[in-house]
C-alpha positions as CSV (number, residue, x, y, z in Angstrom):
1,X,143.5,71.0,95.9
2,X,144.5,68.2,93.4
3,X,145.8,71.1,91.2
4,X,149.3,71.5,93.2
5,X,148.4,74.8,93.6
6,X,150.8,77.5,94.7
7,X,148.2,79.3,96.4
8,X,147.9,81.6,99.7
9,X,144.6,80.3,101.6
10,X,144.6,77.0,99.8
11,X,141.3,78.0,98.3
12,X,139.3,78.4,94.8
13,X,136.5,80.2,93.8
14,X,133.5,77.7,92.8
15,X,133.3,77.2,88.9
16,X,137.3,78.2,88.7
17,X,139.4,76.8,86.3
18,X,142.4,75.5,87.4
19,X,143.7,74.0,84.4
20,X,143.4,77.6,82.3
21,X,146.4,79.8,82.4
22,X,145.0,83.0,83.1
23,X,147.4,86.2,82.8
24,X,146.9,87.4,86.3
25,X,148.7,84.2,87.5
26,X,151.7,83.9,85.0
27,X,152.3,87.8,86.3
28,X,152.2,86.6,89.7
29,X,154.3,83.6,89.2
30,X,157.1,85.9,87.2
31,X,157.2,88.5,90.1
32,X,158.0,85.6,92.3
33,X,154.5,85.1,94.0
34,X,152.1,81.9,95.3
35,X,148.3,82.7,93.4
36,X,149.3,80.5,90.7
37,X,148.8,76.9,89.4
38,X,150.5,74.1,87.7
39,X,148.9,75.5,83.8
40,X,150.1,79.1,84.6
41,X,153.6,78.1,86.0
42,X,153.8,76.0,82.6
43,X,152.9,79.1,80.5
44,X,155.0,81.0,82.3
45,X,158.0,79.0,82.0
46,X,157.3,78.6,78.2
47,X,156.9,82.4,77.2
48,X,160.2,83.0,79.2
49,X,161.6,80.0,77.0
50,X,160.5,82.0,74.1
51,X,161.5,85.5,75.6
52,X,163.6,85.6,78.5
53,X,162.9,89.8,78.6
54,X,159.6,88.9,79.5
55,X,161.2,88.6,82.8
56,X,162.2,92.3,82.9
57,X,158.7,93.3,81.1
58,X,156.9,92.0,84.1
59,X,159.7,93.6,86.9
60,X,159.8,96.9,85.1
61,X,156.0,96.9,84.2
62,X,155.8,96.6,88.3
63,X,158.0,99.6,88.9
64,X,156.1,101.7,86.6
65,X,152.8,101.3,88.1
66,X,154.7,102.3,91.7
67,X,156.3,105.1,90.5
68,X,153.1,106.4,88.8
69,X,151.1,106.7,91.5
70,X,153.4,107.8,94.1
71,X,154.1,110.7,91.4
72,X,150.0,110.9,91.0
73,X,149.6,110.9,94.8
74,X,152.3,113.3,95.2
75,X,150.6,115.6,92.9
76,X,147.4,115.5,95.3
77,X,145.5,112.6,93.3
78,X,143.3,111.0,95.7
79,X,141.1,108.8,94.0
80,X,142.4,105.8,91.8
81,X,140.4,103.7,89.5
82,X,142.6,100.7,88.5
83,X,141.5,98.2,86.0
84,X,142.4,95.3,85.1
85,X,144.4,95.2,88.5
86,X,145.7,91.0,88.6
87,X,146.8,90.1,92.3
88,X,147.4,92.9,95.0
89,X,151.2,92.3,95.0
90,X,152.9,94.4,97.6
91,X,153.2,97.2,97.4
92,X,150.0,97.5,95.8
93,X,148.1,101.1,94.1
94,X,146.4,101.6,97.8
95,X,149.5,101.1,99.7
96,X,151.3,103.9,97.7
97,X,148.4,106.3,97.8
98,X,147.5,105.6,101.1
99,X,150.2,105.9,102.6
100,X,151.2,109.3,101.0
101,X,147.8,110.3,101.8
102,X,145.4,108.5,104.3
103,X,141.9,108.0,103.0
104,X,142.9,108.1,99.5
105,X,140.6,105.8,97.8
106,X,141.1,103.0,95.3
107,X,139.0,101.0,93.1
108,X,140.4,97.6,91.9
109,X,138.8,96.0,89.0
110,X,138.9,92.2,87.7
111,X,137.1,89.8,86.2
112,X,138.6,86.7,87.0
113,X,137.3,85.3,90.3
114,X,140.5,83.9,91.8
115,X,141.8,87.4,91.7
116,X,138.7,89.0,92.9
117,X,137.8,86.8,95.9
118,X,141.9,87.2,96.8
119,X,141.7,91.0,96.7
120,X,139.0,91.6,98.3
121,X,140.2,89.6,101.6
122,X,143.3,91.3,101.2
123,X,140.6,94.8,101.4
124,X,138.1,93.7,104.2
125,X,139.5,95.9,106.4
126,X,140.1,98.7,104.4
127,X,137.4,101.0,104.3
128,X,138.6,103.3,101.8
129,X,139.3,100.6,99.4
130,X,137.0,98.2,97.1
131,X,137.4,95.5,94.8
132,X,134.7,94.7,91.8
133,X,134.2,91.8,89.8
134,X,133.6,93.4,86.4
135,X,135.0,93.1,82.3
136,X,136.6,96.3,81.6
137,X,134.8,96.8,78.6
138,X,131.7,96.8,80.6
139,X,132.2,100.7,81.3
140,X,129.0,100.8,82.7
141,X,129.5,98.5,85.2
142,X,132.3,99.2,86.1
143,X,131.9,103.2,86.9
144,X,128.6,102.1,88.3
145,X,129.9,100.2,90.9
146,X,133.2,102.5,91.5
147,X,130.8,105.4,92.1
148,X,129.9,103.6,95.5
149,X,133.4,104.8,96.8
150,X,134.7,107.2,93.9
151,X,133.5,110.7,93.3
152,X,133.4,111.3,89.7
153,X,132.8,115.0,90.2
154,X,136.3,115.2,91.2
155,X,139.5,114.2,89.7
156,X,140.7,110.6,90.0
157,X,143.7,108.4,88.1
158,X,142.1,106.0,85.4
159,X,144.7,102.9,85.2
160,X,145.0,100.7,82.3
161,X,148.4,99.1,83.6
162,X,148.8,96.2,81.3
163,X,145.9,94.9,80.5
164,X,144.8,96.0,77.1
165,X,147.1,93.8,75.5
166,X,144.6,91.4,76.7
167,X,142.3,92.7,74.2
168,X,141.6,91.5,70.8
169,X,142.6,93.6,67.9
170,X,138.1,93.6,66.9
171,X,137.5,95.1,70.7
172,X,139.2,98.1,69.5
173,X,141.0,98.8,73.1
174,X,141.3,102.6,72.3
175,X,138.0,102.9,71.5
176,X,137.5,101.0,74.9
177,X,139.2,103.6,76.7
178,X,138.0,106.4,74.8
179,X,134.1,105.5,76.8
180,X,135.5,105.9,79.9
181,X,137.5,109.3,79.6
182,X,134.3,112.1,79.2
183,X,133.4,110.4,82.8
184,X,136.0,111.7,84.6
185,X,136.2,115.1,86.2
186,X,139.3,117.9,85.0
187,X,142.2,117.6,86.6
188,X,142.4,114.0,86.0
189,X,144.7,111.5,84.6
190,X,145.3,108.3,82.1
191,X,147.7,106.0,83.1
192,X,148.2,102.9,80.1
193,X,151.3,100.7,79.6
194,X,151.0,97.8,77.3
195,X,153.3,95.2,75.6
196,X,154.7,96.1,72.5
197,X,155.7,93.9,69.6
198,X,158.4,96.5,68.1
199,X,161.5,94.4,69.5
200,X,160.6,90.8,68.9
201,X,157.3,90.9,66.3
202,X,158.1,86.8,65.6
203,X,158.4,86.0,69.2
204,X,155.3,87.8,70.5
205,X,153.4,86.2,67.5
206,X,154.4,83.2,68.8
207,X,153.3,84.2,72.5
208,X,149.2,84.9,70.9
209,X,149.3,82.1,69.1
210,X,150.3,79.8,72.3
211,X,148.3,81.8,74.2
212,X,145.1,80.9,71.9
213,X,145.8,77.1,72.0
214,X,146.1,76.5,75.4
215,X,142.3,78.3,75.5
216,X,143.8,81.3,78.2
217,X,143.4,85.0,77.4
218,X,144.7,87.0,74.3
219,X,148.2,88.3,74.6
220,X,148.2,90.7,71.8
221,X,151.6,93.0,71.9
222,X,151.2,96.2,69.4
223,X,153.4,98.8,68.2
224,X,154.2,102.3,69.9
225,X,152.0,103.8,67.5
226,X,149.1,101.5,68.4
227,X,149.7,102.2,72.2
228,X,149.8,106.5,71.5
229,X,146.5,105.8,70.6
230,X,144.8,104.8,73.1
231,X,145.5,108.2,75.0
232,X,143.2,109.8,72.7
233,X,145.4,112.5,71.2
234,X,145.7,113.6,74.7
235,X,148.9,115.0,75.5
236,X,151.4,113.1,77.5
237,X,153.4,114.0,80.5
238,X,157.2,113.7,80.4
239,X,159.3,111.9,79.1
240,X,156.0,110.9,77.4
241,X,155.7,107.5,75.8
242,X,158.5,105.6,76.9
243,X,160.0,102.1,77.5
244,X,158.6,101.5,81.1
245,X,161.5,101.4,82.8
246,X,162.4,104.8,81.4
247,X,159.4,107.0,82.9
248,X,160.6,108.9,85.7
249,X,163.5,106.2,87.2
250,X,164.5,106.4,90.5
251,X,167.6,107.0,89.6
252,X,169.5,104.6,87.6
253,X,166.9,102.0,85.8
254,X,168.8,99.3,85.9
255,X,171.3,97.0,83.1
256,X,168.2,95.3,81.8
257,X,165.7,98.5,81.1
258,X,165.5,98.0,77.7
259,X,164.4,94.8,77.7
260,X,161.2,95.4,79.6
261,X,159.0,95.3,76.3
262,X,156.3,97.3,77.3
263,X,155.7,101.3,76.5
264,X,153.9,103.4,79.2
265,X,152.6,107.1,79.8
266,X,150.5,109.1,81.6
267,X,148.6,112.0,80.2
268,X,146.6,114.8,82.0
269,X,143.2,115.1,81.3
């Protein structure tokens, strides 16, 4: 690579952009990982500059998603749709699920290819695991191709776990999740967290408008009413639509919970 990439496999996709931050990476390089290059480590670096919580966003963020499903999984989910997934950082949605219940199955869904070809190299073993290549507002797609492993006749956990703040405010994310829910069976469940704007509006501005002129995706932080939204008018589990961090801690979540910008929820559907 003449990128200095950080990179397990020392590898890229063919037509990749290197020189792109993509969102996927600056998450991997704030939770400490190597499937990220010189542009993301710079865009990382400056939205920490700007916002040091982003830090704790992308941490607690983490923790959320791990304590989700092992809750789901617990409750006898066995089928996981996640969307918008980024790197299989461990421990990962099939790790927690399948290892509370072996042969749960899990759908990963990206579109960018780095993250894709990564994942599903990660999965080639796996048989009750599949990674697609796919835009999540391609809802056809997307449940088209998860139906080769999913069974939508029976309940499954439908993961948005921040990645519809990737989402223009004209792609009407709500109304992007709103298509997928009458495809899943009873008995399901909507899982969503998304950045929020509420605590530093200037700041996160800022963070779309960097975002925009450096040509990488849309970082586009809304407010908790925005984020209710999105579920649909469904109702939520408790504690209901919380500060990450704040949904179901293990216990004690930590000196720097509220500064993981990002409100989360699950609701049964």
């Amino acid at each position: 690579m003449t990128d200095s990439a950080q990179s397990a496999g020392n590898w890229t996709p063919e037509n990749f952009r290197t020189d792109v931050p993509h969102s996927a990476r600056i998450y991997d390089y704030w939770l400490g990982g190597k499937d990220n290059f010189e542009a993301d480590r710079n865009a990382a670096e400056f939205t920490l500059q700007l916002m040091p919580q982003m830090l704790d966003y992308a941490r607690g963020n983490r923790q959320f998603m791990v304590r989700v499903v092992r809750f789901l999984a617990d409750a006898g989910i066995r089928q996981f749709l996640d969307i918008g997934t980024g790197f299989p950082t461990s421990p990962n949605v099939h790790e927690i699920a399948q290892q509370a219940s072996p042969g749960a199955r899990v759908v990963y869904v990206d579109y960018d290819p780095m993250v894709v070809s990564h994942a599903q190299t990660v999965m080639a073993t796996n048989p009750d695991t599949r990674v697609i290549k796919a835009d999540l507002r391609d809802v056809e797609k997307v449940l088209g191709e998860s139906a080769d492993l999913l069974d939508f006749s029976q309940p499954v956990a439908l993961m948005f776990v921040a990645c519809l703040h990737h989402l223009e405010d004209e792609d009407n994310p709500a109304a992007v999740v709103a298509r997928y829910l009458p495809e899943v069976a009873p008995g399901s469940y909507l899982v969503l967290s998304h950045l929020t704007n509420e605590f530093a509006p200037g700041p996160m501005q800022a963070l779309h408008d960097e975002a925009k002129r450096r040509g990488g995706e849309t970082i586009r932080a809304r407010s908790k009413e925005e984020i209710a939204a999105m579920f649909g008018g469904r109702e939520l589990l408790d504690p209901g639509l919380v500060i990450v961090s704040y949904w179901r801690p293990d216990g004690d979540p930590g000196p720097n919970a509220d500064r993981a910008w990002a409100y989360g929820g699950v609701a049964a559907l």
